[in-house]
C-alpha positions in Angstrom: -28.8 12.4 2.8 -26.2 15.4 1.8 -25.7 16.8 -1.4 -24.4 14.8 -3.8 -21.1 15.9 -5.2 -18.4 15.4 -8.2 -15.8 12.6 -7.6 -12.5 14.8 -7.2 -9.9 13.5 -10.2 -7.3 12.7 -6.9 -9.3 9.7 -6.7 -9.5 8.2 -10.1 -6.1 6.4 -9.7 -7.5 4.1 -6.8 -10.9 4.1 -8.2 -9.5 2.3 -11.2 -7.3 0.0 -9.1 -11.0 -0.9 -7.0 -12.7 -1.5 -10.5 -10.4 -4.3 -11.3 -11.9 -6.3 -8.2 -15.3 -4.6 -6.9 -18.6 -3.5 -8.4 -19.5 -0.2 -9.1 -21.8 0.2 -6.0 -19.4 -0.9 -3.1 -17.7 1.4 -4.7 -20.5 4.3 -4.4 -20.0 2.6 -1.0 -16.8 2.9 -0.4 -16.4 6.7 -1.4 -19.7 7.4 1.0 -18.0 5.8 4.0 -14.3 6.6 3.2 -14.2 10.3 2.0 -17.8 11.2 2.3 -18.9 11.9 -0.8 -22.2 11.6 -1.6 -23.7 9.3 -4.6 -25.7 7.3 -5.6 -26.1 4.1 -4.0 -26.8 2.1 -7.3 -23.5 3.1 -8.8 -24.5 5.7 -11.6 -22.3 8.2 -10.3 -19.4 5.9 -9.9 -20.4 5.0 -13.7 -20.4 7.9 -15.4 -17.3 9.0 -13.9 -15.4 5.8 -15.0 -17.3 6.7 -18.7 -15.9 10.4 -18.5 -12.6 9.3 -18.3 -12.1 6.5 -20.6 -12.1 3.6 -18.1 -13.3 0.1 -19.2 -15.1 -2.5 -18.0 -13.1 -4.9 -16.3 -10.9 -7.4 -18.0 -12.5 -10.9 -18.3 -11.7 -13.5 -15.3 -9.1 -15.5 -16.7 -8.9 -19.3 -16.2 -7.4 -20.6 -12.7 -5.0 -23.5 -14.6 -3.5 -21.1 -16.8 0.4 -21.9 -16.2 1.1 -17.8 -16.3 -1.4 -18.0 -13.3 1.0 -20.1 -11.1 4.5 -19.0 -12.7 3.0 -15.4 -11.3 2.2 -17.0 -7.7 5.6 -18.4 -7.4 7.1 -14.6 -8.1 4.5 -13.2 -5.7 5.8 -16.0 -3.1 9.4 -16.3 -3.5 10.2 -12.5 -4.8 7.9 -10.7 -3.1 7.1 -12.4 0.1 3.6 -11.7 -0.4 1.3 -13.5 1.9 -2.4 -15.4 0.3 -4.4 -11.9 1.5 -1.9 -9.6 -0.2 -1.5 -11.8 -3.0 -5.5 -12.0 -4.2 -5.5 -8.1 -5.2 -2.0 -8.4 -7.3 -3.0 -11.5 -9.1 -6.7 -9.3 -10.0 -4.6 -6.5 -11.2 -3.2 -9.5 -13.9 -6.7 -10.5 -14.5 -7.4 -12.9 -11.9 -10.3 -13.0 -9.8 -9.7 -16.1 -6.7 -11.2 -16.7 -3.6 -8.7 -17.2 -1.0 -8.8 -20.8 -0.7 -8.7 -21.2 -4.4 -5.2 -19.7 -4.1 -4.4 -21.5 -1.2 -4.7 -24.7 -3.7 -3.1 -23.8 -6.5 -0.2 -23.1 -3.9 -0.1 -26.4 -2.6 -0.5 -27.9 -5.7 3.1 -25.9 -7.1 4.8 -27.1 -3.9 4.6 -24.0 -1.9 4.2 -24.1 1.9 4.3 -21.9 4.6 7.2 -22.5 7.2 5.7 -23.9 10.3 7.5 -24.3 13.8 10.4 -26.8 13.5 10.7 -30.1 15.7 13.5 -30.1 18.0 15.5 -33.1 16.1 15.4 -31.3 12.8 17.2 -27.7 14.2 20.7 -29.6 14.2 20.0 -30.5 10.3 18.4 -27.2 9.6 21.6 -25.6 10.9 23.4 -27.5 8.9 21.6 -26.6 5.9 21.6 -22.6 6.5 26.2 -23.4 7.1 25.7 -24.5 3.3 23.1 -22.4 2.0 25.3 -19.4 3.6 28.5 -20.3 2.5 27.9 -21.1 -1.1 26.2 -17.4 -1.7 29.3 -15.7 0.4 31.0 -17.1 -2.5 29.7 -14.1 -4.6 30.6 -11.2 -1.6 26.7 -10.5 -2.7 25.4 -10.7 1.0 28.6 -9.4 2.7 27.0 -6.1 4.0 23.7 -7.3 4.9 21.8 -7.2 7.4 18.7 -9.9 8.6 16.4 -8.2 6.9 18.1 -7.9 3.8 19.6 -11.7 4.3 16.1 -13.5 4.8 14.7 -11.7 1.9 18.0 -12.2 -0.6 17.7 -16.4 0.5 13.7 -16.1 0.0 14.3 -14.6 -3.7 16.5 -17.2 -4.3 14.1 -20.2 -3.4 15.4 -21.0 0.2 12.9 -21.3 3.3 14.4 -20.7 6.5 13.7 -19.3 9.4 14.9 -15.5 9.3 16.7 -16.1 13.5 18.2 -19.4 12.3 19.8 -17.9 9.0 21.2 -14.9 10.3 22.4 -16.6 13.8 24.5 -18.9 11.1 25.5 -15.8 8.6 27.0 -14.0 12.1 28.7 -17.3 13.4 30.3 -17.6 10.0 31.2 -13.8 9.5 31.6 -11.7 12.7 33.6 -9.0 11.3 31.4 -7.6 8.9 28.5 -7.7 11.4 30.2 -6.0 14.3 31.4 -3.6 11.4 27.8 -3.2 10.2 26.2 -2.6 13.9 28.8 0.2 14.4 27.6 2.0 11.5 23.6 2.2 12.6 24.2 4.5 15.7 23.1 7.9 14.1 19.4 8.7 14.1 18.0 11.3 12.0 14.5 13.3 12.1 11.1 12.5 11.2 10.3 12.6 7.6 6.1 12.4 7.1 4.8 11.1 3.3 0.7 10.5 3.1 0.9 8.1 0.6 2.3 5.8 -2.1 3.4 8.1 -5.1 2.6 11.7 -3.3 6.7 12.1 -3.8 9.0 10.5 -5.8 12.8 11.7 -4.6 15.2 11.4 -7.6 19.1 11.9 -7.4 22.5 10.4 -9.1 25.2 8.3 -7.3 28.4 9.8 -8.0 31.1 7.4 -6.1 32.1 5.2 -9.1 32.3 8.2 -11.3 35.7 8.5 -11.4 36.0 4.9 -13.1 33.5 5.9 -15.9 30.1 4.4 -14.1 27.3 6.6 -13.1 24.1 5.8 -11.6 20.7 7.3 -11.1 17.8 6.3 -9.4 13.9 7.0 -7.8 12.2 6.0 -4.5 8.9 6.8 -3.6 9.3 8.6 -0.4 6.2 7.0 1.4 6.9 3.6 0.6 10.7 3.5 0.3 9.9 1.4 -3.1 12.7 1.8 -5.8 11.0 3.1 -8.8 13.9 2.7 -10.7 17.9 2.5 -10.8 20.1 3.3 -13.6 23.8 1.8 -14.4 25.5 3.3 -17.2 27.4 6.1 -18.8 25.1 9.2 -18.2 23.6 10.1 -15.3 24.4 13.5 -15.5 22.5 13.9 -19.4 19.3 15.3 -19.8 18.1 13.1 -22.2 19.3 10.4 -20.1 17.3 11.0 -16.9 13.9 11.9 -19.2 14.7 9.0 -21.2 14.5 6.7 -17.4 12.0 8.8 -16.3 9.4 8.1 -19.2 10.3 4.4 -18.9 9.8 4.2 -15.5 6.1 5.9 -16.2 5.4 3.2 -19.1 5.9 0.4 -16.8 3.7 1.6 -14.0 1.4 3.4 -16.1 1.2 6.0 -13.9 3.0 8.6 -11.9 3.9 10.9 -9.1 2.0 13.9 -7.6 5.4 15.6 -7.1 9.1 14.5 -7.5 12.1 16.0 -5.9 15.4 16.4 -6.9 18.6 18.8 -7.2 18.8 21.9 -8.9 20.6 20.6 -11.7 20.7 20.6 -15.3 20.2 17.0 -15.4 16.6 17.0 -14.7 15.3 19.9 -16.4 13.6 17.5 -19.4 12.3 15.5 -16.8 10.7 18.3 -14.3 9.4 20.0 -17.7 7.7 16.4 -18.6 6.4 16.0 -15.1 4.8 19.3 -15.4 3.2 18.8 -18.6 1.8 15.5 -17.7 -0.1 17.5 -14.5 -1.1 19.9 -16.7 -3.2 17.5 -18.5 -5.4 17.6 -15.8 -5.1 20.9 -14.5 -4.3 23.7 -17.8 -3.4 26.1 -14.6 -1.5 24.0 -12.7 2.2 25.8 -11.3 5.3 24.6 -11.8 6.1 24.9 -8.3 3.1 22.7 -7.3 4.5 19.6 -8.9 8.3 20.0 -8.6 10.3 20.3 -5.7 13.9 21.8 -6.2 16.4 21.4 -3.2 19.5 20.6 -2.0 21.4 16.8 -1.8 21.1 16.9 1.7 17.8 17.4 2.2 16.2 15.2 -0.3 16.6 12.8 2.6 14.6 9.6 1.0 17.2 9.2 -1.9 20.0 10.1 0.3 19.3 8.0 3.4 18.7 5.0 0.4 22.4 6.0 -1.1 23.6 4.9 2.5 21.9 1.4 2.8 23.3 1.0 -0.4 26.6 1.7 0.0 26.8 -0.6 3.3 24.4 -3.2 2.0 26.3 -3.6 -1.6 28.7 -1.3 -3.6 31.3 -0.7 -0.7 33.3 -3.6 -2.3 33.7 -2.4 -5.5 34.4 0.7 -4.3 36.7 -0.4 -2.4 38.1 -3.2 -5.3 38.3 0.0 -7.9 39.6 2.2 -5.7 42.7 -0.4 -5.3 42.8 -0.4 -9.1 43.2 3.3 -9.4 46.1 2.6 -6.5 48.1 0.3 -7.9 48.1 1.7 -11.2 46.1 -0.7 -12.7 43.5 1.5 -14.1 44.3 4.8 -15.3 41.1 7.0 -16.2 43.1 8.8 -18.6 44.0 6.2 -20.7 41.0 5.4 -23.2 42.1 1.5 -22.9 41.5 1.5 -19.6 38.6 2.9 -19.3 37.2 0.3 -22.2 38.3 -2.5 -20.6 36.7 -1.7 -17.0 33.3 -1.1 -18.8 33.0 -3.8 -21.2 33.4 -6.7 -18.1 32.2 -4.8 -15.0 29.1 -2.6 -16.2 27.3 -6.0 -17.2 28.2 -7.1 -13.6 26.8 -4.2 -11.8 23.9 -4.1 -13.8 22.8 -7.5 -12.5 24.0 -7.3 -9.0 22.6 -4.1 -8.4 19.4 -5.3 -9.8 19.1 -8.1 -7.8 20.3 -5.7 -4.2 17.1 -3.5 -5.6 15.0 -6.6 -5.8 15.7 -7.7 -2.2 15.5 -4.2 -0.9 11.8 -3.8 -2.5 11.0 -6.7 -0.9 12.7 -6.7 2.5 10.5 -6.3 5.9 11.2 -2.5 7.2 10.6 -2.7 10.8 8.3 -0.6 13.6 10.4 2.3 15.1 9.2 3.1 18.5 11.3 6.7 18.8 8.9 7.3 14.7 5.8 6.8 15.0 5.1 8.4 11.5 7.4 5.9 10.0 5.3 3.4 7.9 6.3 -0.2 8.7 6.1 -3.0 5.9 7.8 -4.4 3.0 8.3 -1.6 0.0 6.8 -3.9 -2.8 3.7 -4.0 -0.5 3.6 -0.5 1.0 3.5 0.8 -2.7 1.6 -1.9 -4.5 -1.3 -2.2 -1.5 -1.0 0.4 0.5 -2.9 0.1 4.3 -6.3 0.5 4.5 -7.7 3.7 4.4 -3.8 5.1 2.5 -4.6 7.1 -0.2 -2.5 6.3 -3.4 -1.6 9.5 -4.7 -0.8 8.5 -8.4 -2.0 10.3 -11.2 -3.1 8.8 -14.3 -0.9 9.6 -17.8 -2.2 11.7 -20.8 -1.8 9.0 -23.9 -1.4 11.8 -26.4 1.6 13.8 -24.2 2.8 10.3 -23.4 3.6 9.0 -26.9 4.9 12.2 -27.9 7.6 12.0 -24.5 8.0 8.2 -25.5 8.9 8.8 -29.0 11.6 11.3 -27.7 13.0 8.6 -25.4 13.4 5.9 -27.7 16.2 8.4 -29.4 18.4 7.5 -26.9 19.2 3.8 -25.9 19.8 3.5 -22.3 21.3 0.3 -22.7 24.4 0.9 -24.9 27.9 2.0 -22.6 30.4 0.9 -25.4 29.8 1.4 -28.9 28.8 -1.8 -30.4 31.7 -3.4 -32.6 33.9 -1.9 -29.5 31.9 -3.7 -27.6 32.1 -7.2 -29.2 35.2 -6.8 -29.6 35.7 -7.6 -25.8 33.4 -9.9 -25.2 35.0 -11.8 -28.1 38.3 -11.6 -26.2 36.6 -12.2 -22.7 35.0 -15.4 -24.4 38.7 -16.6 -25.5 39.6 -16.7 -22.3 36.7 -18.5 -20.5 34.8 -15.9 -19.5 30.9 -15.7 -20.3 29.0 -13.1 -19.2 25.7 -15.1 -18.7 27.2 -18.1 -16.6 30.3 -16.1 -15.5 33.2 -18.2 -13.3 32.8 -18.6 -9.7 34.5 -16.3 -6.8 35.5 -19.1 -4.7 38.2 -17.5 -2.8 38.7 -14.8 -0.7 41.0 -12.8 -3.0 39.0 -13.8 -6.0 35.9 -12.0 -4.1 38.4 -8.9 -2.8 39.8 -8.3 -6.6 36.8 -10.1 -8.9 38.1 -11.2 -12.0 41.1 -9.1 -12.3 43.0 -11.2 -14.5 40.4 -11.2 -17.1 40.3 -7.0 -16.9 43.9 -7.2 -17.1 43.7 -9.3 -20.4 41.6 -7.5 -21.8 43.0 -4.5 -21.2 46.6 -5.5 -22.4 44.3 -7.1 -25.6 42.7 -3.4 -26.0 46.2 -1.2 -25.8 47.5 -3.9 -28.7 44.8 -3.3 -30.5 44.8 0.1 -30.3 48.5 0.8 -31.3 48.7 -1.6 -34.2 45.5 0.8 -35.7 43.4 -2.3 -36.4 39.9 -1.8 -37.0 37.2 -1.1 -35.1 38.5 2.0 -33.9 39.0 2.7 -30.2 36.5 4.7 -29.3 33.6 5.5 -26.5 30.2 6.7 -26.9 29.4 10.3 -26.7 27.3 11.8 -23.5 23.4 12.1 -25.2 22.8 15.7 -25.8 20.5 18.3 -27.9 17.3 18.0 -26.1 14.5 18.6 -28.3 11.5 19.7 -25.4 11.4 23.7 -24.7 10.8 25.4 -21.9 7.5 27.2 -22.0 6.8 28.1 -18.6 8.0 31.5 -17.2 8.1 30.1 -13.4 10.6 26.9 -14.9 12.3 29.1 -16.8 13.1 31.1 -13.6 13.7 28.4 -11.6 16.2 26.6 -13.9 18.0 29.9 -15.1 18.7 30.3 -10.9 16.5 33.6 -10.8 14.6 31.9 -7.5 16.1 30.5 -4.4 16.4 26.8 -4.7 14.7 25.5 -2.0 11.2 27.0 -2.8 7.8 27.0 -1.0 7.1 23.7 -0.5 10.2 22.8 1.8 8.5 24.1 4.7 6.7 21.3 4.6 10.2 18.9 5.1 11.8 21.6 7.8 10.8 19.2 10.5 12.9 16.8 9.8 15.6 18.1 8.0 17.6 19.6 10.6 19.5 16.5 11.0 23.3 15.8 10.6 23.4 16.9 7.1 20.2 16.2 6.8 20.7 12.4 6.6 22.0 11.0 9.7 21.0 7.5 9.4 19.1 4.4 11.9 18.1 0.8 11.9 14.8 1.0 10.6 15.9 1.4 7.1 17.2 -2.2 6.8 14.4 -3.4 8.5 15.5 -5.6 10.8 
């Protein structure tokens, strides 16, 4: 037998995630055979290196019947498309420890079956169904720009079972146009783009095409899994404090975080690189700026960009398009504070949940085998970052508690949430409410030109209520809430001091690493494989 050596730190994140299932010695195991590092084979060096670092024992087996039990299976089934196998580590991570057919049970039991092949006399009733199924949710223009994978997922999160051939064989029958539009637009290909694991890169960037109506978004995708992190609809996606307060959010509900993160050079992110850092610094006091961070270009942070793209054709084209004919036609006017009220107080809400549940079909679509990129992961995001293949590192690194609360307490300064100030804002929905509109059951697009203009006569009420309201000097006052500034973290390393002053070229000396593959048109020419179909 070898020497016996230290457990790196690299690996405590997916030691702790083996903990929750395994014993300390397959463990010992499992390091010997995987990344051949000696121990012992009774589990004492596994167990004092869990002691070292604060990790407990782990959590009690809860009870199979426990209703939170199968209200998490259903999620698992329906939301995430998980199968029994990938299921069994999830449900551990909440606490439950099941043997296979033990879950298989309690699955039967709820109700929840596993489509088999269908007789020939039921494909005429089936068809039938999937005409319904399809029409009701075009009602919505939610699935107008998807594709199969996209579709299948979107009707499995929504409690249908179909087969994925039958249901888009229906959705083309019943729109042709927008998928002969959609095919045209997956004819680019770009280059390779290589990530070792879940949570080795996080890619970070804003959205900027509803900006000039007064709605900015910023999001996160880990670059190996193409898993959305997180996606931000508001007011400020340009603020400091705005993209450290998501960023610390996003690292509360994980409970861990990236080995790097990349993202422009701008003065958006400069709270949230400097947190980044610190956090890595925990565990390494000389640690470099510029081996955490990544500063580069739009067009070469090619995960977040290539996502902008499915976006855009999978979801926020039509309102693009719908308030882009607004600004036309003279029926919003950016310069006129009413105006910009109005749009915000009905169609923020909306985004906010449609582009919620886009993300939640996304993280759980299937993202297909490319034969021309063979370093392209196949698999469905949720999965790919959650339970990575066998023998995939997880490259997440656990949080300091004391840097943590102090970045957490900074964050909570600054409600995300808020886009109107709040007797502005009731004062809409008041209105809205007048005129039967309700924002949690909210009427239905049944037509055509309800789905191309969505509730336009409601905006327009509200907007002509707004502009009375605002010349007869009523109270509350017309007014908008201010952009979040004043950050309160300094910079105290020279290199980010550098970097962010602009002493330093921006792309610095970890892009040679991404040259491969960013020599593509603008760095983000586009392919199938994305919408994994």
């Amino acid at each position: 037998m070898g020497r016996k050596a230290n457990i790196p730190i690299r690996l405590l994140a997916r030691i702790e995630e083996l903990y929750i299932t395994q014993t300390q010695q397959s463990i010992a195991q499992w390091l010997r055979e995987t990344h051949g590092i000696e121990n012992d084979r009774d589990g004492r060096t596994v167990r004092r290196f869990l002691r070292s670092h604060g990790i407990q024992k782990k959590p009690h087996i809860r009870l199979a019947n426990e209703p939170e039990l199968k209200e998490w299976i259903c999620i698992f089934f329906f939301e995430n498309l998980l199968t029994d196998a990938q299921m069994l580590p999830m449900l551990a991570q909440k606490g439950w420890t099941l043997k296979k057919r033990t879950l298989e049970r309690l699955r039967l039991e709820i109700g929840l079956r596993r489509r088999r092949g269908r007789r020939a006399v039921d494909i005429d009733e089936a068809i039938n169904a999937a005409r319904q199924m399809v029409r009701e949710e075009m009602k919505s223009g939610m699935i107008d720009g998807f594709g199969s994978g996209l579709l299948y997922t979107y009707f499995r999160n929504n409690g249908y079972s179909i087969s994925k051939t039958l249901l888009y064989q229906v959705y083309t029958e019943m729109n042709p146009e927008l998928v002969e539009a959609r095919r045209k637009n997956y004819q680019r290909h770009r280059g390779e783009y290589v990530v070792p694991g879940p949570n080795w890169l996080w890619s970070i960037d804003s959205y900027d095409k509803l900006k000039p109506y007064g709605i900015q978004i910023y999001a996160c995708i880990d670059a190996y899994s193409r898993y959305i992190i997180w996606i931000y609809v508001g007011i400020s996606n340009s603020s400091a404090v705005s993209t450290f307060g998501q960023f610390i959010n996003a690292l509360k509900a994980i409970r861990r975080g990236p080995a790097w993160i990349r993202s422009d050079k701008g003065g958006e992110t400069t709270l949230l690189a400097q947190a980044h850092y610190e956090l890595l610094q925990a565990h390494d006091p000389n640690l470099r700026f510029q081996d955490t961070y990544i500063f580069g270009t739009s067009v070469k942070n090619q995960r977040i960009e290539a996502w902008w793209m499915q976006f855009t054709k999978g979801h926020i084209f039509r309102w693009r398009k719908f308030f882009g004919f607004m600004a036309h036609t003279h029926q919003y006017d950016h310069d006129q504070i009413v105006d910009r009220i109005a749009l915000l107080a009905l169609y923020i809400p909306i985004l906010r949940e449609e582009i919620a549940s886009f993300v939640q079909v996304w993280n759980n679509h299937y993202i297909r085998r490319q034969k021309n990129r063979p370093n392209m992961v196949p698999g469905r995001p949720f999965v790919l970052y959650n339970i990575p293949p066998t023998g995939t590192q997880n490259y997440a690194v656990n949080l300091d508690p004391e840097r943590m609360a102090t970045f957490s307490a900074l964050a909570e300064e600054y409600n995300l949430d808020e886009f109107l100030p709040r007797d502005v804002y009731n004062l809409c929905t008041q209105h809205l409410q007048s005129e039967g509109y309700f924002l949690v059951e909210r009427p239905p697009l049944n037509t055509l030109e309800d789905r191309s203009n969505p509730y336009i006569r409601h905006y327009l009420s509200l907007r002509a209520m707004l502009r009375q309201h605002y010349e007869s000097g009523q109270e509350p006052q017309l007014r908008e809430l201010e952009t979040p500034t004043g950050a309160r973290i300094w910079f105290q390393d020279p290199d980010l001091l550098r970097y962010v002053a602009g002493d330093l070229a921006v792309d610095i000396e970890m892009d040679n690493i991404f040259e491969q593959y960013d020599n593509g048109e603008n760095g983000e020419s586009e392919s199938n494989d994305s919408d994994g179909e």
